[in-house]
C-alpha angles and dihedrals in degrees: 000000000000131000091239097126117043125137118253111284094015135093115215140153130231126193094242090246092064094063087073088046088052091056106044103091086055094045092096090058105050116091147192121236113234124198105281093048121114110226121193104195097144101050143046107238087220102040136012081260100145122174084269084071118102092253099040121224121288106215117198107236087213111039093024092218109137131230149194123233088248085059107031093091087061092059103047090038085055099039108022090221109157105182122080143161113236114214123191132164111193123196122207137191107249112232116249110262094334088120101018093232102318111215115272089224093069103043091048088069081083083054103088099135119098102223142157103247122217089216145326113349087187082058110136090231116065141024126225128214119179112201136188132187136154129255135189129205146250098035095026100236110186113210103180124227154280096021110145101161082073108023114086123250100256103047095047084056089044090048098044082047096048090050094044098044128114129280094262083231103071105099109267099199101073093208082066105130090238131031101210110248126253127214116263123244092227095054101079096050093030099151102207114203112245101225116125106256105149115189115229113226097236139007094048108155117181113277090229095047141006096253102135100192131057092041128158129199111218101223090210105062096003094239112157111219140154128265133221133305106270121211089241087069085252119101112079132229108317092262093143093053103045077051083067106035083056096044109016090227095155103198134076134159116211110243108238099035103080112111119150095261076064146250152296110261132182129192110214081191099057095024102229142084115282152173121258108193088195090063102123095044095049093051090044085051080071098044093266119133109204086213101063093042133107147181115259124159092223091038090245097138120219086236124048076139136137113264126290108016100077099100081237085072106032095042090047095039091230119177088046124098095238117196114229128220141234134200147037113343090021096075108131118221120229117243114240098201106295100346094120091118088074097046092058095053091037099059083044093048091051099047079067114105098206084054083049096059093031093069111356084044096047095035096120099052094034086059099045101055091036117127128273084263109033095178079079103050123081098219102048087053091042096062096038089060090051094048090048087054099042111027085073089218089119093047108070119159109234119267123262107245095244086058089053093048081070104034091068110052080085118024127342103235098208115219099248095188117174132034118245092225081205096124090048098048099045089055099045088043085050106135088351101127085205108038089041091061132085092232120108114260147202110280088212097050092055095044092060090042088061088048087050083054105038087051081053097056112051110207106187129331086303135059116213088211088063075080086076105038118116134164112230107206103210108201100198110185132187108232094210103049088031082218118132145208126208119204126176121216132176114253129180098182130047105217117213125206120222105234091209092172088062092067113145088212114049105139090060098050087056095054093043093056091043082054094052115045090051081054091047090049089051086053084239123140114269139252139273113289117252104197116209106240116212127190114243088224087056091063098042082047093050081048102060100043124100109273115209112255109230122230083349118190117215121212100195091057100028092228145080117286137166104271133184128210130201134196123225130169116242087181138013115217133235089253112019110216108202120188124206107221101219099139118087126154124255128221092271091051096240103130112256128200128219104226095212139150118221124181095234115186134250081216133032131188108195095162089123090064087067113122125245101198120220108349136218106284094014108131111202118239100248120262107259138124122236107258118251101263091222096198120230087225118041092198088051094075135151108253114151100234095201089060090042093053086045091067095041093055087056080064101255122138104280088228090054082054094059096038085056099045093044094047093044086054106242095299100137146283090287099053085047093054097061093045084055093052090048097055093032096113097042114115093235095047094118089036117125118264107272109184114214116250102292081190093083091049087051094052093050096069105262086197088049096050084043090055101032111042138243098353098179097284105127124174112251100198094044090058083041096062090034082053085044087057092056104261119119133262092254097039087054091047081052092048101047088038086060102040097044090254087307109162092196096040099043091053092054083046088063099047080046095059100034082158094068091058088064089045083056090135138169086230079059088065097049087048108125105264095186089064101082107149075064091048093058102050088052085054093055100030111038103110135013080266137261109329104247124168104211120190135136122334097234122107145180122216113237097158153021145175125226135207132205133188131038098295159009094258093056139025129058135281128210134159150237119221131177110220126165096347098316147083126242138189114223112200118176104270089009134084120179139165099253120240104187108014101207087220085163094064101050129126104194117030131189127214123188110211109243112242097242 
């Protein structure tokens, strides 16, 4: 008889048959995984609670979700599953010399569980030991593993498949546009050859031929060579692989790709791409520094530049000794391989009191009523995130070695600082073609994708993104007829032109471009930036003025005119968000950013941008609809070719081009492309443009829809790209009934009535179309209307995020937030009290309104 099963805290024996015995009225309820099923076995669904925690990870033998001892009675209360495994890594402190320095092979046989490590498991310090053992509840018996001569059959393979299953977070479709990397084996014990070779940051060529792109850097001898011939005409001769083959050094990084988020590795060895977590000491092996490094496609770097004007080290405040900071409201995020985009919102989202009290606020109840499986529900994962960054229990300073001294006579508690937000990224990027990927992303566009989530799941009677609500009031006006029309639409951010034309230092920037591009002719580095400076009132300024309205109908003269439209503001919001647009495309439609300083305000007044509705003297343009131009010729249609040729360079059919330019409307190469990435699976996709029978519109009366109204003519294809988006077929004929067909306006109408896409019912469908004077008013008067919270215009900064690098698709993001007097840089892992705020060199920037 052995001591395997005894209840917590007691010690008692059981005869070994009556183990099986034990089991057998669980034995319904254990399964084991298949392939398909998502174990989480390395994380606690409610906290950031691991099997490195004090108190290990619980994982259910029938549902595989993970939890921490604090949330493992919810889940037995809600489920009444008895049966768990029971995963614990305990660290302890080596003794001095006992062992000489054992071998860490050896001791890394007691490692079997597949965790993200918070440093060195070969350290000298410490051992590790990982354990499992089952435990049934109520009473908490323990029964140790493995311990096959007892165990039945079935739980010691459920248990041998639970421990060898799959991170969750590897895509499970295979058709997913990116399979997430694995380390490679060779990067741990990776020897590098001291023999001086220094890389250069920018002119390599490969050493076997002059090719100058597709270069990689072999991380064992430093030789620069060229890679393989790829099918899109672009690779070179091979040079890199007949390196290996020569000398068998596995490893090498691709030049052009370091940034410091890292790099592209490939592994000769394993054939594929890989990580390699030793990334920044084996570059800097070879004189490179990860920080200062970006992408460029020549390997000319955007800063070969003296210290402390490159926006890397500026942004970042290198070069300073920065203090960091402990406790609740200071815990670092992990970077996930680019997803340093989320970590900055996030951290802002969460310095917002009515996002506090939203979710932190709400946790107990959130976690009570949470789904059976509450790694699939928003709010859940919402609140867990703010309690990992404000509960402070994942923020510890670190002990004071006398402490430790003591500490360790029993267990070493390891310092675990910083939550991994993988659970919550790979939910919220769920079916998103951008967020699920790996590749760095804009940190706007996914602002704005948390709001539309956070309208869809209500968490109380308020929504804490009411706080950034605001109604924009556009005055479009006719410049021939002089008449007006004033619309309302739903906003969350205030974009901000940059008045580039208003730079203070122009002559310098002159000289400064006439400097660089002879440098960059000589192939020299090149010289020290010169960054334009741009006054913050030039761009509010450039804001309020009247934008030209492209291809405008005017009603009052029933033809195209030149019109202008302005932006006011009917209401401000609680926090004001104000991007910066410094991204525009350039001719090769790769985003560009405009690398600019501009003197933005601790506080701004922006009471003169309220709206003042329809004036005295103002006559309003009339209420009707352009007619539908039917052409005399189908084949003679309007499809703007430059946008067409845009999307075939990109290496899609040229018809599909065309399909997707005709069908968007015109509206450029970007809306196109999205259309493109939506049909392209379906089986006509490269199929020649067939325009529907213009005969039936013409039949219809084109002049009477012009002059009535919506009679019944909707545009298919319009619905067809809103139902491509997502939204469904009812919510898209709302939308157009109550936009005039408009395929802009009827999308901002969607994100406006968020509550009609609940309300997205079959009743909807039956609803009378031909009713559309009823349609109309549904459309209008649905709801009280959108939820803003209007007050004075005059706001105080208390945060901002910043970009670096050359474009959305690449760099690094952190951010800046005031907290208890102070500023304070959050990046990524890191959290330190701020010395200089580059509040000049922000993207995103958040105002709170002044109480007045």
């Amino acid at each position: 008889p052995s001591p395997s099963a005894r209840p917590r805290g007691a010690s008692m024996q059981r005869a070994g048959g009556d183990l099986g015995e034990l089991l057998v009225p669980y034995m319904p309820t254990i399964r084991v995984p298949k392939s398909g099923d998502r174990v989480y076995k390395a994380e606690c669904a409610f906290s950031y609670d691991s099997p490195d925690s004090e108190g290990g990870l619980y994982v259910c033998m029938n549902t595989f979700l993970g939890f921490g001892r604090e949330h493992i009675e919810r889940h037995y209360r809600k489920t009444g599953q008895c049966v768990y495994l029971h995963l614990k890594r305990h660290a302890t402190e080596k003794v001095p010399g006992a062992s000489g320095g054992a071998s860490p092979k050896r001791r890394n046989a007691k490692l079997f569980l597949d965790l993200e490590t918070n440093g060195d498991l070969n350290s000298d310090d410490f051992e590790y030991e990982d354990e499992a053992k089952l435990v049934l509840f109520p009473d908490h018996y323990e029964i140790s593993l493995p311990n096959i001569e007892e165990l039945p059959a079935l739980v010691t393979i459920a248990c041998d498949a639970l421990l060898s299953a799959k991170s969750p977070y590897r895509k499970q479709e295979p058709d997913s546009w990116e399979e997430e990397l694995q380390a490679s084996k060779h990067a741990k014990t990776l020897v590098q050859l001291d023999n001086g070779v220094r890389i250069p940051p920018s002119g390599w060529k490969c050493s076997k031929c002059d090719l100058r792109e597709n270069l990689w850097l072999n991380l064992t001898d430093g030789s620069v060579l060229c890679g393989k011939w790829f099918f899109d005409g672009s690779g070179g001769n091979g040079h890199a692989m007949e390196h290996y083959k020569e000398t068998g050094y596995p490893l090498a990084v691709k030049l052009g790709t370091i940034t410091p988020d890292g790099a592209d590795v490939y592994s000769f060895d394993e054939e594929e791409p890989v990580l390699d977590p030793h990334i920044a000491k084996h570059l800097a092996h070879f004189g490179i520094d990860m920080l200062q490094m970006q992408v460029t496609e020549n390997g000319l770097r955007d800063n070969d530049i003296k210290p402390r004007v490159s926006e890397w080290e500026v942004i970042q405040e290198a070069g300073v000794k920065l203090k960091p900071l402990y406790g609740p409201g200071y815990t670092g995020m992990k970077n996930l391989g680019n997803s340093c985009y989320l970590n900055a919102v996030m951290q802002t989202i969460f310095s917002i009191p009515e996002f506090q009290r939203a979710y932190v606020g709400n946790l107990p109840r959130i976690f009570d009523y949470s789904p059976l499986d509450p790694t699939q529900d928003f709010n859940t994962q919402m609140a867990k995130l703010g309690h990992g960054l404000l509960s402070g229990q994942y923020s510890k300073p670190p002990m004071k070695s006398e402490l430790i001294e003591q500490v360790m006579k029993e267990e070493h508690k390891v310092q675990h600082n910083g939550i991994s937000p993988q659970m919550f990224k790979a939910f919220i990027s769920k079916g998103h073609p951008e967020f699920s990927s790996n590749r760095q992303q804009d940190a706007q566009e996914f602002f704005l994708h948390l709001i539309n989530l956070v309208e869809r799941n209500p968490v109380g009677s308020e929504n804490p993104s009411d706080v950034f609500r605001f109604l924009v009031e556009e005055r479009t006006q006719c410049c021939q007829s002089r008449k007006v029309r004033y619309t309302e639409r739903v906003d969350y951010v205030m974009q901000l032109p940059v008045a580039m034309e208003a730079a203070t230092n122009k002559d310098e920037l002159i000289a400064y471009e006439l400097k660089r591009r002879e440098a960059e002719a000589a192939r020299r580095p090149p010289p020290e930036l010169v960054r334009a400076k741009i006054p913050f009132s030039a761009c509010l300024q450039a804001f309020s003025e009247p934008n030209n309205v492209e291809d405008f109908w005017s009603s009052a003269l029933q033809a195209k005119s030149a019109g202008v439209k302005t932006s006011r503001f009917a209401s401000f919001p609680e926090y004001l968000v104000v991007q910066i647009k410094k991204f525009t495309f350039g001719l090769d439609w790769i985003p560009k950013k405009l690398d600019v300083s501009i003197d933005m305000p601790d506080f701004l007044d922006i009471s003169h941008l309220r709206a003042r509705g329809l004036q005295l003297g103002e006559e309003e343009l009339p209420d009707i609809a352009p007619p539908i131009i039917i052409p005399d010729d189908p084949n003679a249609l309007d499809i703007d070719e430059a946008s067409v040729m845009q999307l075939a360079e990109m290496g899609f059919p040229l018809e599909a081009c065309r399909k997707a330019v005709y069908y968007t409307g015109n509206l450029g190469a970007e809306v196109a492309f999205n259309w493109i990435i939506a049909h392209m699976e379906e089986p006509d996709f490269a199929e020649p443009l067939v325009i529907p029978a213009f005969e039936e519109a013409a039949s219809s009366g084109a002049a009477a829809f012009g002059a009535v109204g919506l009679d019944n003519q909707l545009p298919e294809e319009i619905v067809a790209i809103i139902i491509s988006m997502g939204f469904q077929r009812n919510l898209a004929i709302q939308a157009l009934k109550a936009t005039n067909n408009n395929l802009e306006r009827a999308l901002e109408w969607i994100f406006s009535h968020p509550e009609f896409e609940e309300e997205s019912e079959p009743a909807l469908d039956m609803m009378d179309m031909e009713n559309n004077a009823n349609a109309n008013i549904l459309a209008e008067t649905g709801s009280e209307g959108p939820r803003i919270k209007d007050g004075s215009g005059r706001y105080e900064l208390f945060g901002f995020i910043s970009h670096m690098g050359t474009s959305t698709m690449s760099g690094h993001y952190v951010c800046h937030l005031k907290k208890e007097g102070r500023w304070v840089i959050y990046n990524d892992l890191r959290v330190c009290a701020s010395e200089r705020p580059p509040k000049d060199l922000g993207y995103i920037y958040f105002y709170h309104r002044i109480q007045s």
